[in-house]
C-alpha atoms as a printed R data frame, in Angstrom:
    type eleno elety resid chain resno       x       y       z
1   ATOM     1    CA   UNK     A     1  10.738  14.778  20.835
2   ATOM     2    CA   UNK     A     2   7.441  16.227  21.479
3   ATOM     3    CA   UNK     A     3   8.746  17.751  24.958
4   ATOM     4    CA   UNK     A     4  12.009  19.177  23.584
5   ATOM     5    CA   UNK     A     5   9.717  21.003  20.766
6   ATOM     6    CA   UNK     A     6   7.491  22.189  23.666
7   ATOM     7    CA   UNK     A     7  10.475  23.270  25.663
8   ATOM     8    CA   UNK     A     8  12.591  25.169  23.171
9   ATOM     9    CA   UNK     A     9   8.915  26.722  21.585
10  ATOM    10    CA   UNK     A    10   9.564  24.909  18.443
11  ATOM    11    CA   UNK     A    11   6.340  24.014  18.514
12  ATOM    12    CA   UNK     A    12   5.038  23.159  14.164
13  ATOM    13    CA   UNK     A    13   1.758  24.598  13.037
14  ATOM    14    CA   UNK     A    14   0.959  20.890  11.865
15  ATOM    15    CA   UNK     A    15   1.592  17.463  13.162
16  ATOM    16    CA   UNK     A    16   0.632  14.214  10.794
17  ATOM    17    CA   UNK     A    17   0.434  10.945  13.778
18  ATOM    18    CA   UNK     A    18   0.693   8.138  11.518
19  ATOM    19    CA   UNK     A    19   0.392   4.338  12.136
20  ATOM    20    CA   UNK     A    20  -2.015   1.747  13.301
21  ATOM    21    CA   UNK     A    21  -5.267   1.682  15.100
22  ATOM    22    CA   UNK     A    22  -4.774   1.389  18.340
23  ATOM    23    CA   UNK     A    23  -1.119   1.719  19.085
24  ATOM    24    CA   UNK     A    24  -1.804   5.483  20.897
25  ATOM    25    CA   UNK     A    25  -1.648   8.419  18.368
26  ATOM    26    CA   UNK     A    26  -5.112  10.067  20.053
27  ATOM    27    CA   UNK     A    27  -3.624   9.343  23.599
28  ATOM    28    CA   UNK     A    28  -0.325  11.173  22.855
29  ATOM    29    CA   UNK     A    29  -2.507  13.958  20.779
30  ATOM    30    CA   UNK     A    30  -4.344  14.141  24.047
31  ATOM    31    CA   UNK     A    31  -0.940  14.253  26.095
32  ATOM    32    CA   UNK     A    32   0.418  16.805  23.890
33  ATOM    33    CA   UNK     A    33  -2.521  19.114  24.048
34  ATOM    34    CA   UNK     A    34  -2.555  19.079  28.023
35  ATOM    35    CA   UNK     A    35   1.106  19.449  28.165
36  ATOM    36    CA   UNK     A    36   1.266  22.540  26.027
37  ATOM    37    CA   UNK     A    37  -1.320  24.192  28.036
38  ATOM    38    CA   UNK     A    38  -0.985  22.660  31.765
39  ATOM    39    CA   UNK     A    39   0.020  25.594  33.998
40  ATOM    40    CA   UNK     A    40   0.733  23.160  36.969
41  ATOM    41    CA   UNK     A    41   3.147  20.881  35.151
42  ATOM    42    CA   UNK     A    42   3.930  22.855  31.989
43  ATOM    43    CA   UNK     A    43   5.959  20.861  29.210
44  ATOM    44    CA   UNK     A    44   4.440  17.559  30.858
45  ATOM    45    CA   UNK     A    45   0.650  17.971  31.790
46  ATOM    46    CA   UNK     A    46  -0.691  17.297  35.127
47  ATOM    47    CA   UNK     A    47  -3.445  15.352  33.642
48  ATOM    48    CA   UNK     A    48  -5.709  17.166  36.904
49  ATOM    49    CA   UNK     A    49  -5.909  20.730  36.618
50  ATOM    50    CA   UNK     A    50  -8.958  22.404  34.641
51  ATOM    51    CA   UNK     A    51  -7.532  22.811  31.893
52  ATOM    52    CA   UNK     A    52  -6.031  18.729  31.535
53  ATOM    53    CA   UNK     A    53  -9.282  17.463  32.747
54  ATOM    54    CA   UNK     A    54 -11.438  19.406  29.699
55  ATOM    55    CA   UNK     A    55  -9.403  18.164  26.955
56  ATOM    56    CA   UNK     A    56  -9.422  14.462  28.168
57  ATOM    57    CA   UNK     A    57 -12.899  15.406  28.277
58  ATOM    58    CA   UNK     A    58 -13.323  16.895  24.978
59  ATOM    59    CA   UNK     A    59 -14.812  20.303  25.852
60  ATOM    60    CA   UNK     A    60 -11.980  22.701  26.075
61  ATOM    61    CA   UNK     A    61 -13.445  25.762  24.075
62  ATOM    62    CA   UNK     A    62  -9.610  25.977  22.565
63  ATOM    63    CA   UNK     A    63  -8.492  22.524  21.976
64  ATOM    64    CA   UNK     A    64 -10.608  20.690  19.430
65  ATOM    65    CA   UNK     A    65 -11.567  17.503  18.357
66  ATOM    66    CA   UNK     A    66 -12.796  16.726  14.585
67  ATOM    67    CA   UNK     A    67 -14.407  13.112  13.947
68  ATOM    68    CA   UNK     A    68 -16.000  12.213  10.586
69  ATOM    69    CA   UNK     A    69 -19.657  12.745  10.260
70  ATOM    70    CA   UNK     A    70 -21.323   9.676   8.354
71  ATOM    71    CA   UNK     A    71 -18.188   8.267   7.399
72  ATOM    72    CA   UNK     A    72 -16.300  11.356   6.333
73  ATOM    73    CA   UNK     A    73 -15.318  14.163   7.181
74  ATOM    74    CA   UNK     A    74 -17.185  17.269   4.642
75  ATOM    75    CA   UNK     A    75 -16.097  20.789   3.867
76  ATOM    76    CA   UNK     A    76 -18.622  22.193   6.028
77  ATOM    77    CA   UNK     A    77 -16.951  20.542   9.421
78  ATOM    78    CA   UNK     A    78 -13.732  22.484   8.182
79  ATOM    79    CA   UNK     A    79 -15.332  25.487   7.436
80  ATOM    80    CA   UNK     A    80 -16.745  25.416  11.063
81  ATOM    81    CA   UNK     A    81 -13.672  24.750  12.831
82  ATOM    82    CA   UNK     A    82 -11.699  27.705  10.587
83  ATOM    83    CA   UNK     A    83 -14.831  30.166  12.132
84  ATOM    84    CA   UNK     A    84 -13.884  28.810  15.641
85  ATOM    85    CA   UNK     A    85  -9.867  29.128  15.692
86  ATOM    86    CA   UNK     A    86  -9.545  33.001  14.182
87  ATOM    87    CA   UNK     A    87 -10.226  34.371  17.315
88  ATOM    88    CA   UNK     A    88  -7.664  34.461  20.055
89  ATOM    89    CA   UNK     A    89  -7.934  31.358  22.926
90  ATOM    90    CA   UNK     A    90  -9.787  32.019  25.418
91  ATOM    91    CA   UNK     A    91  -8.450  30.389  28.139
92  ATOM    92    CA   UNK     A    92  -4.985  28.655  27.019
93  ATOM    93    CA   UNK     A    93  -1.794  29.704  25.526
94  ATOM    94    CA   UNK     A    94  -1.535  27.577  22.461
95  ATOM    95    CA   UNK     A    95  -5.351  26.167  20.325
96  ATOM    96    CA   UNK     A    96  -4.830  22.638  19.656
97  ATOM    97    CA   UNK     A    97  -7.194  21.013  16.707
98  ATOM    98    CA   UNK     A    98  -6.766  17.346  16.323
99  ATOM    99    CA   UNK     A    99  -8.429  15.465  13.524
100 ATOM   100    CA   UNK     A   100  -9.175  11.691  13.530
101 ATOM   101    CA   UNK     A   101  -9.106   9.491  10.760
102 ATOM   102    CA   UNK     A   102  -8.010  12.329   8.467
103 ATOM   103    CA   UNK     A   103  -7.678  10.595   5.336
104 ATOM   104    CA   UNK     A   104 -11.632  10.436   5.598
105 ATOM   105    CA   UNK     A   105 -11.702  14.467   4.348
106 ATOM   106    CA   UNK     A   106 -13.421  14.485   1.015
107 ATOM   107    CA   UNK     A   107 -11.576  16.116  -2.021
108 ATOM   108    CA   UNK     A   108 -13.312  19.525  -1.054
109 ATOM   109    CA   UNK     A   109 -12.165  19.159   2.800
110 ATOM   110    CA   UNK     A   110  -8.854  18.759   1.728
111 ATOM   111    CA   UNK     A   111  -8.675  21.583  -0.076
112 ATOM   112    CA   UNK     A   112 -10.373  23.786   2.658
113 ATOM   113    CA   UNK     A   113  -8.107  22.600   5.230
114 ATOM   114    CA   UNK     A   114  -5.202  23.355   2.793
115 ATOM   115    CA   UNK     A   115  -5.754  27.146   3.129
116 ATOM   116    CA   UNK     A   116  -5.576  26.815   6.934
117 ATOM   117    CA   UNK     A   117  -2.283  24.896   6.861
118 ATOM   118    CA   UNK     A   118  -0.741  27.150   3.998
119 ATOM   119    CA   UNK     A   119  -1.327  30.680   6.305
120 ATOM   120    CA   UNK     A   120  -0.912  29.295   9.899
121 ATOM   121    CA   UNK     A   121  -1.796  30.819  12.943
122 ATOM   122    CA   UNK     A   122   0.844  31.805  15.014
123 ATOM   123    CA   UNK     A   123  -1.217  30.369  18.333
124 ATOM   124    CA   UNK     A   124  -2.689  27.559  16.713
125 ATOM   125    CA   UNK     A   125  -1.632  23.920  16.482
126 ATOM   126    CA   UNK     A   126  -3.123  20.881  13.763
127 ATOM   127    CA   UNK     A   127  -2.719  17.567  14.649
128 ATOM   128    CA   UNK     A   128  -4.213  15.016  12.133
129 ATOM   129    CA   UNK     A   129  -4.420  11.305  12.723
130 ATOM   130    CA   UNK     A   130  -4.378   8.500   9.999
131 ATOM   131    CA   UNK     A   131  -3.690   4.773   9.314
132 ATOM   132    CA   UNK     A   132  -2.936   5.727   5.717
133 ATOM   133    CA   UNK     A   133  -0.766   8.215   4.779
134 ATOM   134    CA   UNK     A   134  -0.816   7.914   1.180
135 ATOM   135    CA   UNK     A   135  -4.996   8.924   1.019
136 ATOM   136    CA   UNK     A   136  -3.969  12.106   1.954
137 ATOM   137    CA   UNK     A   137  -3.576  15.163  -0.332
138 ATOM   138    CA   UNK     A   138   0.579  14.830  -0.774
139 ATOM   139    CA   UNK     A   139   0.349  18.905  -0.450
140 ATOM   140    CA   UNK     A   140  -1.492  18.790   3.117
141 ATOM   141    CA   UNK     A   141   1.601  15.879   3.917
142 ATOM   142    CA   UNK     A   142   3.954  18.336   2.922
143 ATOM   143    CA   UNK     A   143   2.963  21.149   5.294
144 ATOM   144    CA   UNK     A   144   2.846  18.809   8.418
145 ATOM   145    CA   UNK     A   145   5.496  17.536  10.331
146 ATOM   146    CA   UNK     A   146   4.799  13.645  10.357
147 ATOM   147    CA   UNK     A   147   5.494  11.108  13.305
148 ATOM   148    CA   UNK     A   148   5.392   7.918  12.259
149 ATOM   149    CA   UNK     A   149   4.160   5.670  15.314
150 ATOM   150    CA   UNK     A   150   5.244   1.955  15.641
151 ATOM   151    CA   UNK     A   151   3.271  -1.428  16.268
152 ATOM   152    CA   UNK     A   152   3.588  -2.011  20.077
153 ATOM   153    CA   UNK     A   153   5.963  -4.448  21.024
154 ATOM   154    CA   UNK     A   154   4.332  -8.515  22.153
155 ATOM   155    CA   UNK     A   155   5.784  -7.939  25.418
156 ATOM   156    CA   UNK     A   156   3.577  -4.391  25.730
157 ATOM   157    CA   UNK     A   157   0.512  -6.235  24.379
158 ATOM   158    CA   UNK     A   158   0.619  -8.856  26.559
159 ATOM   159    CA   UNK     A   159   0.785  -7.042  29.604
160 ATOM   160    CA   UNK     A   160  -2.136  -5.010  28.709
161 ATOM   161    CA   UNK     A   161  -4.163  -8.273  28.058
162 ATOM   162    CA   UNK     A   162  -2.548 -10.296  31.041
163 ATOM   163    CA   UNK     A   163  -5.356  -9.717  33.505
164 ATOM   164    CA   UNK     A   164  -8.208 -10.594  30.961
165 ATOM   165    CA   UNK     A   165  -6.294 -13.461  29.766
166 ATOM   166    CA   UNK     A   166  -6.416 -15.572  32.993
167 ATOM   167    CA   UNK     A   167  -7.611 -19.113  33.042
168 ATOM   168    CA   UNK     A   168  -7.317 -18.596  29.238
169 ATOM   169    CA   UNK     A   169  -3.849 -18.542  28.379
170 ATOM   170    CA   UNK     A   170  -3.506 -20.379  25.039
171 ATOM   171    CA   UNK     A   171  -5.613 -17.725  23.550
172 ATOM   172    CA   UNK     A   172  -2.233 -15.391  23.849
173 ATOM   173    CA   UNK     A   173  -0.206 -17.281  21.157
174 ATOM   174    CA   UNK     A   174  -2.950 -16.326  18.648
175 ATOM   175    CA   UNK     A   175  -3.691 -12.936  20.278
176 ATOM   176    CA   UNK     A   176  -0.093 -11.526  20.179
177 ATOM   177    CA   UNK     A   177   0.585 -12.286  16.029
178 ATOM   178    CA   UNK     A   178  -3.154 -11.432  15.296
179 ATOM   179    CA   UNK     A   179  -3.123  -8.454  16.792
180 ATOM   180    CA   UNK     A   180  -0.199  -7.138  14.887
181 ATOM   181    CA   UNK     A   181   1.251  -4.648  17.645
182 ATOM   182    CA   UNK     A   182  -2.244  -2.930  18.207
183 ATOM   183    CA   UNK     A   183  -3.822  -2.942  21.787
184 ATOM   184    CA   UNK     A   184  -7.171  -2.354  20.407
185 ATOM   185    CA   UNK     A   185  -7.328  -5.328  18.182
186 ATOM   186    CA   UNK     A   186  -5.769  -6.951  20.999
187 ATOM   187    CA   UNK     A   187  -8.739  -6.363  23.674
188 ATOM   188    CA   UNK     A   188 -11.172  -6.865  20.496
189 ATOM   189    CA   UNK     A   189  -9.925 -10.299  20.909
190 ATOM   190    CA   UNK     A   190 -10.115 -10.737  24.184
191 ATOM   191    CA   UNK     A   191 -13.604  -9.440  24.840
192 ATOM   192    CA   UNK     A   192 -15.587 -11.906  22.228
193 ATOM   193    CA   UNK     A   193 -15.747 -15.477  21.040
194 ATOM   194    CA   UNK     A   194 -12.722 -14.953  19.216
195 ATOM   195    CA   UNK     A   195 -11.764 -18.513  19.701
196 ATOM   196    CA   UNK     A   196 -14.784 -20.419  18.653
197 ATOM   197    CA   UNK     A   197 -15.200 -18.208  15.714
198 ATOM   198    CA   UNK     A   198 -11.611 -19.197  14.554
199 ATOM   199    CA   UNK     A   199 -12.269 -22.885  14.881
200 ATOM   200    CA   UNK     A   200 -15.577 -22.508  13.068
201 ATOM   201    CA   UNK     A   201 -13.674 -20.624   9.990
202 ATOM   202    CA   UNK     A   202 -11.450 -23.119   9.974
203 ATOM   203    CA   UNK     A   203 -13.674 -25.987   9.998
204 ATOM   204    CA   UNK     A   204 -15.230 -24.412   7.151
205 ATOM   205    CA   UNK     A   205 -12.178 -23.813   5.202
206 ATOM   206    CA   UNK     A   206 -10.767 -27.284   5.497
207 ATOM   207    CA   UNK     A   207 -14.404 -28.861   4.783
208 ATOM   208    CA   UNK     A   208 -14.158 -27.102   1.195
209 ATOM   209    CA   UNK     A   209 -12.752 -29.673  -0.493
210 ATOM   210    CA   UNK     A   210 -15.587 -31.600   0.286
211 ATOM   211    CA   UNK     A   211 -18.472 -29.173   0.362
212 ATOM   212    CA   UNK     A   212 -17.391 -27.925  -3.243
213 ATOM   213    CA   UNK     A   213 -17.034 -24.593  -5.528
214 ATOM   214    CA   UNK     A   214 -21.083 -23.483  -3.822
215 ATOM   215    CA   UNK     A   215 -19.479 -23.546  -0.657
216 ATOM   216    CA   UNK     A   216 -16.538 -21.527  -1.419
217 ATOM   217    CA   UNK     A   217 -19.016 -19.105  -2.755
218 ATOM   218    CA   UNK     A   218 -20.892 -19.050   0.049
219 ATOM   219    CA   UNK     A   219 -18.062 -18.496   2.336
220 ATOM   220    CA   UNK     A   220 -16.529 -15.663  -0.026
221 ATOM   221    CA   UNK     A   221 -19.320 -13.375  -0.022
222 ATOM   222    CA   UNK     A   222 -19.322 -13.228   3.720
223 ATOM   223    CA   UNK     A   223 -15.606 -12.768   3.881
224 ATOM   224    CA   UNK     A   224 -16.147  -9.676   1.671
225 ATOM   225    CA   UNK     A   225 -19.078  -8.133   3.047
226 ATOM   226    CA   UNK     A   226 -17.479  -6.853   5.739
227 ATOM   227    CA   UNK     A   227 -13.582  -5.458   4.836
228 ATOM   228    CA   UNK     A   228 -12.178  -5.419   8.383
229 ATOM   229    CA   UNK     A   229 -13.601  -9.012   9.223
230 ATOM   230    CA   UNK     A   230 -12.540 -10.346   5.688
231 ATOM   231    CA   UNK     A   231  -8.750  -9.117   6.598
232 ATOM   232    CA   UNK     A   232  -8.715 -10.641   9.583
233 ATOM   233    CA   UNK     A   233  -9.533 -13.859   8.371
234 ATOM   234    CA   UNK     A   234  -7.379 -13.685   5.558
235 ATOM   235    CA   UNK     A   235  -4.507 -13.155   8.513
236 ATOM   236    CA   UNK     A   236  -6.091 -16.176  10.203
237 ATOM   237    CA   UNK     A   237  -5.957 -18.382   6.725
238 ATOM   238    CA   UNK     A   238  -2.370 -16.899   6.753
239 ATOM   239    CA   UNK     A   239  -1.534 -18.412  10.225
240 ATOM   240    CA   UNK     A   240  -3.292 -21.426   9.524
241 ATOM   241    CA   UNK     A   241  -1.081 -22.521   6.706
242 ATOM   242    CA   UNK     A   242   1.964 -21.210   8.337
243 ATOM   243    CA   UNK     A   243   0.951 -23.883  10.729
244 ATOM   244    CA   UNK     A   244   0.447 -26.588   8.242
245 ATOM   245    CA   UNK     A   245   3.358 -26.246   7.270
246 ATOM   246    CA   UNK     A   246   5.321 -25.990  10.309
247 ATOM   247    CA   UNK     A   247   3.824 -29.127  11.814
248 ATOM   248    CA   UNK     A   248   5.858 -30.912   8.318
249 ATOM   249    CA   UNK     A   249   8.734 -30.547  10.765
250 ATOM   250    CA   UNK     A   250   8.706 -31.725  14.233
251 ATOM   251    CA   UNK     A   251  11.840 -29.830  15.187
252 ATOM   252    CA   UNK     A   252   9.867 -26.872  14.408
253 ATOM   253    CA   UNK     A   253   6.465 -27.541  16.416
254 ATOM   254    CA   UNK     A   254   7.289 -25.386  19.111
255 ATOM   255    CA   UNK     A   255   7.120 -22.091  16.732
256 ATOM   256    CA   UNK     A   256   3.022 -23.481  15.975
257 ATOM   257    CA   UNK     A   257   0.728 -20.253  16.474
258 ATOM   258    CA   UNK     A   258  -2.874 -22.106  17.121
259 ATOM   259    CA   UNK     A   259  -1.093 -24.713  19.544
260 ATOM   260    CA   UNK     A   260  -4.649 -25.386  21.118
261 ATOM   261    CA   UNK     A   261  -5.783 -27.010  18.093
262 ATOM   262    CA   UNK     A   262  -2.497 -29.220  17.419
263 ATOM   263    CA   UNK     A   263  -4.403 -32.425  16.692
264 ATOM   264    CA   UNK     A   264  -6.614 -30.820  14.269
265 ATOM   265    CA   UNK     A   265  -3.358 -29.668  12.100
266 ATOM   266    CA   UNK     A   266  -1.388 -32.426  12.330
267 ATOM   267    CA   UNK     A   267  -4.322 -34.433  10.627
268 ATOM   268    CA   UNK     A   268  -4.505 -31.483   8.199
269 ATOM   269    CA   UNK     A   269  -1.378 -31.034   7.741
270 ATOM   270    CA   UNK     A   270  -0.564 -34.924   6.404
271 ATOM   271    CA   UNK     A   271  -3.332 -34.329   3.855
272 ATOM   272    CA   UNK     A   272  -1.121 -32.562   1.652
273 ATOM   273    CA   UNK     A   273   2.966 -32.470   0.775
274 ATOM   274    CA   UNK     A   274   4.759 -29.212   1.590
275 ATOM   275    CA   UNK     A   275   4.734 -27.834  -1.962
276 ATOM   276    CA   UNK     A   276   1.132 -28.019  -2.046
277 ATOM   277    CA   UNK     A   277   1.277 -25.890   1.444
278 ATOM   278    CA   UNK     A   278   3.402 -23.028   0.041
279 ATOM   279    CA   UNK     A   279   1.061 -22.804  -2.587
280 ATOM   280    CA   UNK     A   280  -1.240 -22.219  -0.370
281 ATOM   281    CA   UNK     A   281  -0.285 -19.741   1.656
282 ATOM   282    CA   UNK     A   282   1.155 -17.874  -1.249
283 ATOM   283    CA   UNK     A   283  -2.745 -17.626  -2.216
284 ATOM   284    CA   UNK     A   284  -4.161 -16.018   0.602
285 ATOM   285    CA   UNK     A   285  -0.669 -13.675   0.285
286 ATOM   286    CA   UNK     A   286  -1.621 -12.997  -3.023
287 ATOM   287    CA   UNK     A   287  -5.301 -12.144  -2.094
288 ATOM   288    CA   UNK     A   288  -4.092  -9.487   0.521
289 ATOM   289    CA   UNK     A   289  -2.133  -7.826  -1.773
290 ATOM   290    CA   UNK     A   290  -4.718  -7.931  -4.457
291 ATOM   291    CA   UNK     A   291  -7.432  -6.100  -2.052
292 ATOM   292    CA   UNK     A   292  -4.469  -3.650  -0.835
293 ATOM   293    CA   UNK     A   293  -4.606  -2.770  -4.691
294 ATOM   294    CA   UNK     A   294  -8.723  -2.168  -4.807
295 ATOM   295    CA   UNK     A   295  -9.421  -5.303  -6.467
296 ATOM   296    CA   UNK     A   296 -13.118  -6.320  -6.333
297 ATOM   297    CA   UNK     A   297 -13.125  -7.791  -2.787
298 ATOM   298    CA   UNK     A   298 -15.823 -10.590  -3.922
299 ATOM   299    CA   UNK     A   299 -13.979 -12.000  -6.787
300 ATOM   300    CA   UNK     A   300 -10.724 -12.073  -5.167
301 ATOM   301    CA   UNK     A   301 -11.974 -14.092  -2.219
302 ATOM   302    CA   UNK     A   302 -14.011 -16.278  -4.535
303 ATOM   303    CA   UNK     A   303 -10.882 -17.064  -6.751
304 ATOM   304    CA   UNK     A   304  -8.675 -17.840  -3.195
305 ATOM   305    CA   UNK     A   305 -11.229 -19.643  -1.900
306 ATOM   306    CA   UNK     A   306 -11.932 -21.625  -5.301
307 ATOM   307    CA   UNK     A   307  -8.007 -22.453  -5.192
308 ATOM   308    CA   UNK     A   308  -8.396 -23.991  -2.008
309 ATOM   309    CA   UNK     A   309 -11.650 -25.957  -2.401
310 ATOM   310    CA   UNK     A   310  -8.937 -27.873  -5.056
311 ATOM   311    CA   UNK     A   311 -10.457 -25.976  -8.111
312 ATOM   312    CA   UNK     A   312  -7.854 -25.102 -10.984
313 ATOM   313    CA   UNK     A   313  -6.409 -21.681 -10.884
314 ATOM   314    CA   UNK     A   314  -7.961 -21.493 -15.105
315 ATOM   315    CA   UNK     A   315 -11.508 -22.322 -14.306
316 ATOM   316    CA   UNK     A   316 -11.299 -19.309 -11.623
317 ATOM   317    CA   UNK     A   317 -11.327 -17.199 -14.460
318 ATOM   318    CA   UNK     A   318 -14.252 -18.315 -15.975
319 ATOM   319    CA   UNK     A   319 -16.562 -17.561 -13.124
C-alpha cells in the first residue's frame, strides 16, 4: 500500500503505525523513508546509496527521528523539530519525521504537534509510532492516516528464533504463545533464563497454599513493581492453568503449552477438580483486565494471589 501511495504521489502528510512492540513498525518507517528518497531504486530503496545508508543510520539532516527524553516526549522536543522542518530539504525530495512511542507526548506536546499536522507541509512527511492508540489526542488520530500492523504469525517467529533455539527446542512451545506474535519478546526469551525463571514462579505459586496469605504478599509486590514483568507473569499464570486444566483430559495432552514440565502438572493438576481450575484462570483473567483499567497494580495482584493461596474472595476485601 505504502508503494502504490509512493508511486501515484499520494503520499499523506501523516502516518499513525499502530500495533505491538516488536512486530516491525520502525523497520517499515525506516523502509518507507529510504524508499521515498532512494534515487537508485526509487519507490523501493536500495538500502546502499548515501542517502539509504544515513537514515538506517539516523543522521540524515532531512529525515528525523524523535525518541522520548526521560520517559516522554516534552513540548520543547516538538518545538525543536518544527524549527528544523520549515526550511526546504537539503538533500532529499520528501522530509520524513518519525516519532517513537508517540503516545508518550505530554498534553502540551500534543497540542504543539497538532499545529504542525493541522497546516502541513507540502514536502514533509509524519510518521508516529504507538502500541496504544487510544492515549493519543483523538484530534492528532484524526489527521493521520493509521496502519494498523498485525502480531507476526508462529511460523514467522519461529524461524527468526530457529537458530538460537538449537539443542533447546522445548523452550519453543512456551516461546511461540508467550511471545504473542512479537519478535522482540520472542528473542527476549531466548537470550535469558527464561526457563528457570518460569519454573521458579511457578514453584512459588503452587507452594502458596502452603506458605500462606505473607507469601502471597510477598510475591504480589514484586509482580507489581515492575508492569511489563508483572504482565508477563500474569500470561504465564494464564498458561499455567490452561495447562491444569488440559492435563484433566488425556485426549487433550498434546495441546499442553509447558510440555517440559508435564510431571509437575499432572501432580498439580489432580490437586484440584476442573471447576476449581476455571475459577482459577478466570482470576488471573480478571486481574489483566482489572490493570488494563488502571486499577492499583498492588492490590489487584494481592487479591489474585490471595484467591489462589485458597483465601476467600470476602476476606480480600478486608486487606
Amino acid at each position: 500500500m505504502l508503494r502504490r501511495r509512493i508511486a501515484q504521489g499520494r503520499v499523506s502528510h501523516a502516518y499513525l503505525f499502530v500495533g505491538l512492540e516488536g512486530i516491525g513498525k520502525r523497520l517499515v518507517a525506516r523502509g518507507f523513508a529510504q524508499a521515498l528518497n532512494c534515487k537508485e531504486a526509487p519507490d523501493e530503496g536500495c538500502g546502499l546509496c548515501s542517502s539509504c545508508r544515513k537514515i538506517a543510520q539516523q543522521i540524515h539532516p532531512d529525515c528525523l527521528c524523535l525518541e522520548p527524553g526521560e520517559g516522554s516526549i516534552k513540548i520543547g522536543q516538538i518545538r525543536d523539530l518544527q524549527g528544523r522542518i520549515v526550511f526546504h530539504p537539503f538533500e532529499v525530495k520528501r522530509k520524513v519525521v518519525t516519532m517513537n512511542d508517540a503516545e508518550k507526548m505530554t498534553a502540551q506536546a500534543a497540542n504543539c504537534l497538532l499545529k504542525s499536522l493541522e497546516e502541513p507541509l507540502p514536502d514533509t512527511t509524519f510518521i508516529l509510532i504507538t502500541q496504544n492508540q487510544r492515549a493519543l489526542l483523538p484530534t492528532i488520530v484524526s489527521r493521520c492516516q493509521i496502519i494498523r500492523f498485525q502480531p507476526l504469525s508462529p511460523q514467522l517467529i519461529q524461524e527468526m528464533v530457529e537458530e538460537k533455539l538449537k539443542g533447546r527446542e522445548e523452550l519453543a512451545d512456551v516461546l511461540i504463545p508467550l511471545s504473542g506474535g512479537s519478535a522482540k519478546r520472542a528473542m527476549e526469551i531466548v537470550e535469558s533464563d527464561f526457563m528457570l525463571e518460569r519454573t521458579r514462579f511457578f514453584d512459588r505459586v503452587t507452594g502458596l497454599p502452603r506458605e500462606g496469605i505473607s507469601a502471597a504478599l510477598d510475591l504480589a509486590q514484586e509482580l507489581a513493581s515492575v508492569k511489563e514483568a508483572g504482565e508477563e507473569k500474569l500470561e504465564l499464570l494464564k498458561m499455567w492453568y490452561h495447562d491444569l486444566m488440559v492435563c484433566k483430559k488425556s485426549e487433550l495432552k498434546g495441546r499442553i503449552v509447558n510440555r517440559d514440565l508435564l510431571g509437575k502438572i499432572e501432580e498439580e493438576s489432580s490437586r484440584f477438580t476442573l471447576k476449581e481450575l476455571l475459577a482459577q484462570w478466570r482470576v488471573v483473567r480478571e486481574t489483566q483486565s482489572l490493570l488494563k483499567k488502571n486499577v492499583n497494580p498492588q492490590m489487584a495482584m494481592e487479591r489474585m494471589l490471595v484467591i489462589l493461596a485458597g483465601a476467600k474472595e470476602e476476606q480480600c476485601a478486608r486487606l
